[in-house]
C-alpha positions as CSV (number, residue, x, y, z in Angstrom):
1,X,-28.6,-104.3,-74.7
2,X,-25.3,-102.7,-72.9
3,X,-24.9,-99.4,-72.2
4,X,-22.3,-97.5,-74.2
5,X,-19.0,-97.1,-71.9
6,X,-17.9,-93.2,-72.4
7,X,-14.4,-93.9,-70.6
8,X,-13.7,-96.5,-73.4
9,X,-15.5,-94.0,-76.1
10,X,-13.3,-91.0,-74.4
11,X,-10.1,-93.6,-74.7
12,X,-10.5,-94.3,-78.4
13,X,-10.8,-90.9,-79.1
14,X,-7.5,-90.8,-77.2
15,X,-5.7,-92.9,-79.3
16,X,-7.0,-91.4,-82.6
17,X,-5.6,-88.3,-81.8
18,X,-2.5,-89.4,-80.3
19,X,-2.3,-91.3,-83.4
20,X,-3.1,-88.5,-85.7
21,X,-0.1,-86.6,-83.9
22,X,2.5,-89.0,-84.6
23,X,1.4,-89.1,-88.5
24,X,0.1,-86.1,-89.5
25,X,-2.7,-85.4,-90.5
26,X,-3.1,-88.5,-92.5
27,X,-4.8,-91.4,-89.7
28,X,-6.9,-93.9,-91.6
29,X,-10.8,-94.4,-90.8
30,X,-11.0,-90.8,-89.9
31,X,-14.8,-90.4,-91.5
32,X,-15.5,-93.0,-89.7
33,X,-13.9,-91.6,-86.0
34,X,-16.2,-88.3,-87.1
35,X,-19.4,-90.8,-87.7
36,X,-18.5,-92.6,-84.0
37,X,-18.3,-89.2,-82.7
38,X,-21.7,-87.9,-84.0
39,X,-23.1,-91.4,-83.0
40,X,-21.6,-90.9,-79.5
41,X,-23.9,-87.5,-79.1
42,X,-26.7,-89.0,-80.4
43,X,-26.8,-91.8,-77.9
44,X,-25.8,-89.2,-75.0
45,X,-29.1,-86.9,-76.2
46,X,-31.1,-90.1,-76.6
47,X,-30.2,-90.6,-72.7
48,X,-31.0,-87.3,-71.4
49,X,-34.4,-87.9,-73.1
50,X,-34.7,-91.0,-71.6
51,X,-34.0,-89.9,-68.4
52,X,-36.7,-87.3,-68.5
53,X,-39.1,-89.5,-69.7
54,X,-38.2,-91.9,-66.6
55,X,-38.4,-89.0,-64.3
56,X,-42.1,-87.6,-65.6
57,X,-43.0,-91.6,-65.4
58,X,-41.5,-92.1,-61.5
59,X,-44.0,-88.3,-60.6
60,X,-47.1,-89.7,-62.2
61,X,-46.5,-93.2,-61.0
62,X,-45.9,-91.6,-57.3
63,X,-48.9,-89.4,-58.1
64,X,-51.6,-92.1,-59.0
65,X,-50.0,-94.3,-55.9
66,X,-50.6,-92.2,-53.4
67,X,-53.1,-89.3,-54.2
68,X,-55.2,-92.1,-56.4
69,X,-55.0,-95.7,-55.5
70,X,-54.1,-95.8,-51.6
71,X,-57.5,-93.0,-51.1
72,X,-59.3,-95.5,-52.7
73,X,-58.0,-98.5,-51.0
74,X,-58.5,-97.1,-47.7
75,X,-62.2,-96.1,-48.5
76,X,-63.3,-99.2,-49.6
77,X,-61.3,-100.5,-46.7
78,X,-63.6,-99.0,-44.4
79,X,-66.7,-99.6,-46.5
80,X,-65.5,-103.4,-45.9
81,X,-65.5,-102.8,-42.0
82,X,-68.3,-101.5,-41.8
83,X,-70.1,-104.2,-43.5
84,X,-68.4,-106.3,-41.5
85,X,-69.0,-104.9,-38.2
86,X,-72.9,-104.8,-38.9
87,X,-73.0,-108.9,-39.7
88,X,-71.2,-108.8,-37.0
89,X,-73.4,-106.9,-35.1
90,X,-76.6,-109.4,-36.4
91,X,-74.7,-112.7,-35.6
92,X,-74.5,-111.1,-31.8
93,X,-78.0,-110.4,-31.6
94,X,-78.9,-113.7,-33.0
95,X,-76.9,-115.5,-30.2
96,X,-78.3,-113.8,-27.6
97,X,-80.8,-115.7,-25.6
98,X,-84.4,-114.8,-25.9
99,X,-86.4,-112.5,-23.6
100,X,-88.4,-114.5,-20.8
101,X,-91.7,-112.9,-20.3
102,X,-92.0,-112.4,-16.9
């Protein structure tokens, strides 16, 4: 899919009317230039949506990124430390040499 080009939509529309000025009011295809020209709002409204839609997507994305996901991350981060640290903490102990009585 290609984006429409408004500087060749804006050109057409140009040529139409420069057209329409050397004959009158008689140019050919003119329901249709009226038909390009409602299709060319459409697609422009259809856009702006579109770009809305992107920009509520990008704040909730960024939202459940950072206020969500990384939170959680780092907690369970630490909960693996931790864990880690006390095996660690066992396989120490169990390497130390035993007590002599004296």
């Amino acid at each position: 899919m290609v984006a429409i080009n408004q500087r060749e939509h804006h050109k057409l529309l140009a040529a139409f009317t420069e057209l329409e000025a050397y004959l009158g009011d008689s140019v050919p295809h003119g329901k249709q230039l009226g038909e390009l020209k409602l299709m060319f709002r459409s697609y422009q409204q259809l856009l702006s949506r579109l770009a809305g839609c992107i920009e509520d997507y990008e704040k909730l994305h960024h939202h459940l990124k950072v206020n969500v996901l990384a939170p959680q991350l780092r907690q369970e981060r630490k909960k693996f430390r931790q864990q880690l640290d006390k095996e660690d903490g066992k396989k120490v102990l169990g390497m130390l040499p035993a007590a002599r009585a004296v």
